[in-house]
BAKOL-858449 format. One line per field, with one value per residue (C-alpha): residue in three letters; residue number from 1; x, y, z; chain. Coordinates in steps of 0.25 Angstrom, whole numbers, always signed. Example, Ala and Ser with C-alpha at 12.3 -4.5 7.8 and 13.67 -1.06 7.14 Angstrom:
// residues 2
type = c(Ala_Ser)
seq = c(1_2)
east = c(+49_+55)
north = c(-18_-4)
up = c(+31_+29)
mol = c(A_A)
This chain:
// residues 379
type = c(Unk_Unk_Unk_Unk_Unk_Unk_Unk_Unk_Unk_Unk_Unk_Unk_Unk_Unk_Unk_Unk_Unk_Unk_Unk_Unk_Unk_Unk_Unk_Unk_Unk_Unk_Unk_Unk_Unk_Unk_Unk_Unk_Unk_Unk_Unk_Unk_Unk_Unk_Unk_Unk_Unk_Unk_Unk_Unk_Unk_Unk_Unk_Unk_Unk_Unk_Unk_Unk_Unk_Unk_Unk_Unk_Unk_Unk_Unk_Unk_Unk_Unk_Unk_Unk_Unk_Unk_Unk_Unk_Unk_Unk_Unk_Unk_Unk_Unk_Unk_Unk_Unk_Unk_Unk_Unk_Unk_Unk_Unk_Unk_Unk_Unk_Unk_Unk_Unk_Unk_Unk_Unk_Unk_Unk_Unk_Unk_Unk_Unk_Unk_Unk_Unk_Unk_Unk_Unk_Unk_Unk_Unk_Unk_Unk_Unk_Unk_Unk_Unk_Unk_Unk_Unk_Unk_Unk_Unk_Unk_Unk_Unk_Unk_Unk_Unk_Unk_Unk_Unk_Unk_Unk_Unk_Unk_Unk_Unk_Unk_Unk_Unk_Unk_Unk_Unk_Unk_Unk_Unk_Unk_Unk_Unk_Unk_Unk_Unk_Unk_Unk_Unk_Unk_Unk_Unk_Unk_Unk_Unk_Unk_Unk_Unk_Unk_Unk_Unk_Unk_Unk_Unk_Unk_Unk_Unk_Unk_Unk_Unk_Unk_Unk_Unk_Unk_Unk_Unk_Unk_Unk_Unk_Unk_Unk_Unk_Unk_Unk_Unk_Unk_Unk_Unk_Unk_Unk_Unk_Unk_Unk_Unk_Unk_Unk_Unk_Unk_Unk_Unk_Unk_Unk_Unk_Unk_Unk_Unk_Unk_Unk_Unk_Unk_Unk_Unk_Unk_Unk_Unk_Unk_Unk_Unk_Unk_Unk_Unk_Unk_Unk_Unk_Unk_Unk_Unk_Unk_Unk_Unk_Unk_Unk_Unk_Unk_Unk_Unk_Unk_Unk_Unk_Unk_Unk_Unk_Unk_Unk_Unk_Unk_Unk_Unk_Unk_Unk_Unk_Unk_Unk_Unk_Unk_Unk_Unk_Unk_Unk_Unk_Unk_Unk_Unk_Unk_Unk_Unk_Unk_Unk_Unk_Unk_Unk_Unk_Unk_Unk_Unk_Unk_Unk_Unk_Unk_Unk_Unk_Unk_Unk_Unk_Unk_Unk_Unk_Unk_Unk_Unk_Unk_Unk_Unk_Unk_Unk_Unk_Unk_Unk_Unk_Unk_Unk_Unk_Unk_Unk_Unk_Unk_Unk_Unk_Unk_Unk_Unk_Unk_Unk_Unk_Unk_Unk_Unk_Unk_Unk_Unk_Unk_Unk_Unk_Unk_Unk_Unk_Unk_Unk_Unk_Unk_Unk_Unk_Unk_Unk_Unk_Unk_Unk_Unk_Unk_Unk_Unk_Unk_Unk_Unk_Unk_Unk_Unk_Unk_Unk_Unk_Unk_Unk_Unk_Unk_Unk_Unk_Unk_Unk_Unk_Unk_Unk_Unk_Unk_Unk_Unk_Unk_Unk_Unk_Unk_Unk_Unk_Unk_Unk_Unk_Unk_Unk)
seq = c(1_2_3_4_5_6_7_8_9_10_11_12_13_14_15_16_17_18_19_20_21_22_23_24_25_26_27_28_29_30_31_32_33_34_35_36_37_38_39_40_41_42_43_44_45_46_47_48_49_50_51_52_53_54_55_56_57_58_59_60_61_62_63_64_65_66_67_68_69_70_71_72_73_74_75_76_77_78_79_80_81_82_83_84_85_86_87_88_89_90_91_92_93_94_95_96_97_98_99_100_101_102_103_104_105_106_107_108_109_110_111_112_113_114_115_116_117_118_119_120_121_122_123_124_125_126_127_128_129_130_131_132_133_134_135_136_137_138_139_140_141_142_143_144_145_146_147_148_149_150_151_152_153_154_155_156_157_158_159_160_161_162_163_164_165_166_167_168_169_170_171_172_173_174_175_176_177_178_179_180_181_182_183_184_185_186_187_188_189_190_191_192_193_194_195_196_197_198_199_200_201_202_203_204_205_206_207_208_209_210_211_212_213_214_215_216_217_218_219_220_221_222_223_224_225_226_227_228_229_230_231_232_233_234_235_236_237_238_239_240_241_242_243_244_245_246_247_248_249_250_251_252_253_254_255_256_257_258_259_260_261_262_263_264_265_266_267_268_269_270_271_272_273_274_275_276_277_278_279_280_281_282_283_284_285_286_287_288_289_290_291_292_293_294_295_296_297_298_299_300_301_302_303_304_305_306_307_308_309_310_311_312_313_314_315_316_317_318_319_320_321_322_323_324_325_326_327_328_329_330_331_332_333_334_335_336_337_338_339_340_341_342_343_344_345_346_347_348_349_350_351_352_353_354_355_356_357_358_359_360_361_362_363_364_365_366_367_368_369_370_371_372_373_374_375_376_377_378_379)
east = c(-413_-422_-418_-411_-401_-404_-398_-399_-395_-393_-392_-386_-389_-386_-400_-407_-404_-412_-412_-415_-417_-415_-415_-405_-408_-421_-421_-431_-433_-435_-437_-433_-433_-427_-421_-422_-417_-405_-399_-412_-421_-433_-424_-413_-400_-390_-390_-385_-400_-406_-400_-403_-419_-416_-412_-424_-434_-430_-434_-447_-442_-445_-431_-424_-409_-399_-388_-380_-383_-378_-374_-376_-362_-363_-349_-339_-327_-315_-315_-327_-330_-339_-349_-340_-341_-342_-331_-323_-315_-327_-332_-319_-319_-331_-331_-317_-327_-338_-330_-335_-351_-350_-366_-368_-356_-356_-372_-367_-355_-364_-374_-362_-356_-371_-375_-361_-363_-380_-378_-363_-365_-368_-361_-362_-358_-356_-362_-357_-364_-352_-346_-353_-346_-332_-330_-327_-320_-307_-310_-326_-323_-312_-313_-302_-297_-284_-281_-276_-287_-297_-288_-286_-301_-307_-312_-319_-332_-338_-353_-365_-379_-368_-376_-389_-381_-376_-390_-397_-386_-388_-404_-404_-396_-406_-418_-411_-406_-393_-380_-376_-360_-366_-373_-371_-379_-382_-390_-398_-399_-409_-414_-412_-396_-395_-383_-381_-370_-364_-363_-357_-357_-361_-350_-352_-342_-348_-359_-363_-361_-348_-339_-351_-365_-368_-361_-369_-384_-393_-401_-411_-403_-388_-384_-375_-363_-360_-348_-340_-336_-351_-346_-333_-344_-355_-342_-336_-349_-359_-349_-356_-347_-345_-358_-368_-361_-363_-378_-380_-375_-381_-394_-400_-396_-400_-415_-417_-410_-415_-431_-431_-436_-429_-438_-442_-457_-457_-449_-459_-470_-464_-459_-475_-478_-468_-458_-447_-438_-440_-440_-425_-424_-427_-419_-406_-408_-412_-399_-391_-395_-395_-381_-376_-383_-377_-361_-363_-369_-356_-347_-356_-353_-367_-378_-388_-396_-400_-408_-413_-416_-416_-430_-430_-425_-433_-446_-445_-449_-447_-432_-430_-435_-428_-414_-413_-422_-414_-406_-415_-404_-395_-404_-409_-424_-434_-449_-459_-470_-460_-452_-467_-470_-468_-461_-452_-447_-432_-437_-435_-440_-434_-441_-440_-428_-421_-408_-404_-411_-417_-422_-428_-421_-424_-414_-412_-400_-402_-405_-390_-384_-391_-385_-370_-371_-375_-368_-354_-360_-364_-349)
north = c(+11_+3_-10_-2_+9_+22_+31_+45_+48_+61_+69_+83_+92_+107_+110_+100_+88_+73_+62_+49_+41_+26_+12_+7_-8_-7_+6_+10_+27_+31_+47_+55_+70_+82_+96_+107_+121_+119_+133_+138_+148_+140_+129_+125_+134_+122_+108_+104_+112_+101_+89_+94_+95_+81_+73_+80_+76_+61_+62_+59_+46_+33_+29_+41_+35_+36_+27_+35_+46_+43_+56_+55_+64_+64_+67_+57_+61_+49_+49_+41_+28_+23_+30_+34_+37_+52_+60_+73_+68_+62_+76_+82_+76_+77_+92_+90_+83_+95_+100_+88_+88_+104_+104_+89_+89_+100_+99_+83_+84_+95_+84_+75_+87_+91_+76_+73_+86_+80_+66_+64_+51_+42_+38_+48_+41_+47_+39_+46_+48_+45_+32_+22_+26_+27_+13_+18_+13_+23_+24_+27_+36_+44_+56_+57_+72_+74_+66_+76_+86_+74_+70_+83_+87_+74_+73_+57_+50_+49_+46_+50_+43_+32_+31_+28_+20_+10_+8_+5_-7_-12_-10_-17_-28_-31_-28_-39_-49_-48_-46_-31_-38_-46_-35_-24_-12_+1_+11_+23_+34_+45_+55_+70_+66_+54_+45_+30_+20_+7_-2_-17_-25_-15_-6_+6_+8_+19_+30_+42_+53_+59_+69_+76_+72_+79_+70_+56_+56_+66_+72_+81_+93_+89_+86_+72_+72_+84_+87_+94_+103_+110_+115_+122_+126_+133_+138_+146_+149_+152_+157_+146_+145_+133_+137_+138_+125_+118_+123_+120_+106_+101_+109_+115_+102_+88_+86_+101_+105_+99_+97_+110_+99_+89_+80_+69_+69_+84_+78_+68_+77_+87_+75_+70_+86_+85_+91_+90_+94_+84_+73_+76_+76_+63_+57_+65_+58_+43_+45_+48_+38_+27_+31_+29_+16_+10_+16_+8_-5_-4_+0_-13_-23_-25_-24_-30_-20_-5_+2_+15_+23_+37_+48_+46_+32_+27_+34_+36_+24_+33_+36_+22_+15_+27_+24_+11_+12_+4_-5_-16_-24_-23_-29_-17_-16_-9_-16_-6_-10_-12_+2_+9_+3_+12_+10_+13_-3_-6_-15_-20_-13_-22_-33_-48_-54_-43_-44_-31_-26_-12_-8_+3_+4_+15_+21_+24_+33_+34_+20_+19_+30_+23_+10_+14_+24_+11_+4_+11_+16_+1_-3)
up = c(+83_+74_+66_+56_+57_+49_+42_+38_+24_+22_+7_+10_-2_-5_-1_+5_+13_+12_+22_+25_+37_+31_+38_+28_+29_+22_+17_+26_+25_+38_+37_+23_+23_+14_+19_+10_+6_+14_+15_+9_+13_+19_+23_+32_+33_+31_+30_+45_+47_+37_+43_+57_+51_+44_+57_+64_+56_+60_+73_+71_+65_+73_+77_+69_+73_+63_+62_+53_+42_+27_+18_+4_-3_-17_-22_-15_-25_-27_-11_-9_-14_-3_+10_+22_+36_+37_+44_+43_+31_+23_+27_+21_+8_+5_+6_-3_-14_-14_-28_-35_-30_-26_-26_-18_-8_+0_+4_+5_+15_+24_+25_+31_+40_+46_+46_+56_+63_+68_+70_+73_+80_+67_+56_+43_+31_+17_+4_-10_-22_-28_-22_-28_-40_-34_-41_-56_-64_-68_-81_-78_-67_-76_-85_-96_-93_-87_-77_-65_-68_-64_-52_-48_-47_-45_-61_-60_-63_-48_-53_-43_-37_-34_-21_-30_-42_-30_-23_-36_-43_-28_-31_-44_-41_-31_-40_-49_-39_-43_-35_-38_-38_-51_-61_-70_-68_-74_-66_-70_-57_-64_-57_-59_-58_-64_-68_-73_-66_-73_-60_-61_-50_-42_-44_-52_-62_-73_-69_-76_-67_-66_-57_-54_-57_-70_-80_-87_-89_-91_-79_-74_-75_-77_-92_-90_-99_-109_-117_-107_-120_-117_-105_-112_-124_-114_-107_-119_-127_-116_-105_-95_-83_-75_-65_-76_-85_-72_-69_-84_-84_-71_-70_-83_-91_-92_-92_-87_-99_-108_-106_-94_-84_-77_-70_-78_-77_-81_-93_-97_-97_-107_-114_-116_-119_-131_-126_-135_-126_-115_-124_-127_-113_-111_-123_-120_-105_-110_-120_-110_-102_-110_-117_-102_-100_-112_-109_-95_-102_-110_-96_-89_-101_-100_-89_-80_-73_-77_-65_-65_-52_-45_-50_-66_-66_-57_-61_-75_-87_-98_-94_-88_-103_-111_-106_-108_-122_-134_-125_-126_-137_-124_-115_-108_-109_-100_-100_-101_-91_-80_-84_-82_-66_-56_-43_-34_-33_-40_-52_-66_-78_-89_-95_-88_-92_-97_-97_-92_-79_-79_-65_-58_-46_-36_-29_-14_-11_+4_+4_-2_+8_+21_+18_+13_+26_+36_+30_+34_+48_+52_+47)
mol = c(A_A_A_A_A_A_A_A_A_A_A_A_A_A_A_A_A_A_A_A_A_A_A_A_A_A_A_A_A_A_A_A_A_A_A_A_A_A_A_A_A_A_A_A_A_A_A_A_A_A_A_A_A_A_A_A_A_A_A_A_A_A_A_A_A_A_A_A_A_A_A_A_A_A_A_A_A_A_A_A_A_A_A_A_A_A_A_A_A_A_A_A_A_A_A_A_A_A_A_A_A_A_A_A_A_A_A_A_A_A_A_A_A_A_A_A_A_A_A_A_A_A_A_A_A_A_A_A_A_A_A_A_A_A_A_A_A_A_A_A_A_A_A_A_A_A_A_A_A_A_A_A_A_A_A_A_A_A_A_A_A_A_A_A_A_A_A_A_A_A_A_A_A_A_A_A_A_A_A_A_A_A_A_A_A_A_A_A_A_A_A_A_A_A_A_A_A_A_A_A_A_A_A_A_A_A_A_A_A_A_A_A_A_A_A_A_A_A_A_A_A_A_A_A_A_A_A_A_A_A_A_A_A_A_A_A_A_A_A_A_A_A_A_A_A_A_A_A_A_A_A_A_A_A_A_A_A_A_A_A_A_A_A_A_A_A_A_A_A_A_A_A_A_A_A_A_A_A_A_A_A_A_A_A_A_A_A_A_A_A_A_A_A_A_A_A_A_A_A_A_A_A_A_A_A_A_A_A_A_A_A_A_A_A_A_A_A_A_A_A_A_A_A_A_A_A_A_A_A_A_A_A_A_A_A_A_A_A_A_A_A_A_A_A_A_A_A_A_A_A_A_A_A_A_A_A_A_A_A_A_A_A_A_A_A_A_A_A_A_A_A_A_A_A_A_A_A_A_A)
């Protein structure tokens, strides 16, 4: 084996299948790679085929050892607050948690079952999506509707990209030199999902997402909080079931819905061909967002570091100056010419001297995985 141990992060989807092969010390990448049209015709039959073509493909890698493989499982219900060593009854209840993530946790517990069934002899460890925000407060985690429907069927605020949220307050408070013990942070995960955490002292305690992905911000194509009266409306008038409220509410709304793109530099270039559409877009978005950053400046008592990270918040200067637009009387300004540079380096874009930090902070999710998976294999 070489200096470092490596491990293989594995992100088991319904259709595809991305790996890594990550020195976790210094983040080194070793070998990266994607298998597609799982099931599909002109892909694999299944997904213990796409692992099987996953570990081959390493062995054209200098030293290709692995040390242990990471899963990423993106619904980890009230069961997991923490990564754990896999074994049959992780296995178990995770398959018990699929009717909360129906579309992630099945394709993410076969990755586990075909991962331990290839390379039996190392450590297989499960990080959750959810766990970083397994630290709730009660009243931020609860939703006010009777209290033995929500026991009964697991009706709580679990929050998602907690892998992410976690990895960038880390991020930041380095960027800032700061302990992470000693600051209050707001962090803005944007990408075609996209969700906001209010995290003091490193420990989350509010985050926009919900039971499942689609409540808080406005996304690419989920609609972030509605009235939940719409659904009972286009129920009763338009005789939408459950199937098309749900394809509605998490893929023909949100940006889709309402500029008919939703990648962001297709809505910028029919924003700057007048699209009237596209500008409402962008301002339903920014609202949104800002309306969430100002509830969690009120939930922080105040705070010392807003980051943004993941594809739009990371790449996007219009959306990053937008959001925080106005908040300049509390502190919270974005200085133009540094807002503009482009690179893929965590860094401040609010004036010198500010006294609220705003930060572009890229994040590494199986960065995050490789070290929370070596660290329990090497305990």
């Amino acid at each position: 084996m070489g200096s470092s141990p490596r491990v293989l992060v594995v992100n088991s989807g319904s259709s595809s299948l991305k790996y890594q092969l990550v020195e976790p010390e210094d983040g080194t990448v070793v070998a990266k790679g994607i298998v597609e049209k799982i099931g599909e015709p002109g892909g694999v039959p299944d997904h213990e085929a796409a692992l099987r073509e996953a570990i081959e493909s390493l062995r054209g890698v200098d030293n290709p050892e692995i040390f242990a493989v990471g899963h990423r499982v993106v619904h980890g219900g009230s069961s997991f607050g923490e990564p754990v060593l896999a074994d049959d009854d992780v296995v178990a209840k995770i398959h018990e948690l699929i009717p909360l993530a129906p579309l992630h946790n099945p394709a993410n517990v076969r990755g586990i079952e075909v991962g331990r069934e290839l390379l039996p002899h190392v450590p297989h460890v499960v990080v959750f999506d959810t766990a970083f925000f397994h630290t709730l407060p009660e009243a931020a985690a609860t939703y006010a509707i009777d209290t033995e429907v929500a026991r009964e069927h697991g009706i709580r605020r679990y929050g998602f990209h907690g892998t992410s949220h976690q990895f960038v307050a880390h991020a930041a408070a380095e960027l800032v030199g700061r302990p992470v013990e000693e600051i209050d942070q707001i962090v803005c995960h944007l990408g075609n999902g996209a969700s906001v955490s209010a995290v003091k002292g490193g420990v989350a305690v509010e985050t926009s997402m919900g039971l499942t992905p689609l409540e808080g911000l406005v996304m690419g194509t989920r609609s972030g909080d509605v009235d939940a009266g719409i659904v009972f409306h286009l129920a009763r008038t338009a005789g939408m079931g459950v199937d098309e409220l749900d394809e509605l509410l998490n893929r023909r709304s949100g940006i889709k819905g309402l500029a008919g793109v939703n990648d962001f530099r297709e809505l910028h270039r029919l924003i700057g061909e007048g699209s009237e559409e596209a500008r409402l877009a962008l301002d339903v978005y920014l609202h949104r967002l800002r309306k969430y950053v100002g509830a969690y400046l009120a939930v922080l008592g105040g705070v010392d570091v807003i980051s943004f990270t993941a594809g739009v918040g990371e790449n996007d200067d219009v959306v990053r100056a937008g959001a925080l637009a106005g908040l300049e009387r509390l502190g919270i300004e974005v200085d133009p010419t540094r807002n503009a540079e482009r690179s893929k380096q965590a860094r401040v874009i609010s004036p010198e001297g500010a006294p609220v930090t705003v930060a572009v902070v890229p994040t590494n999710e199986e960065l995050a995985i490789a070290r929370q998976t070596i660290a329990l294999a090497q305990d």
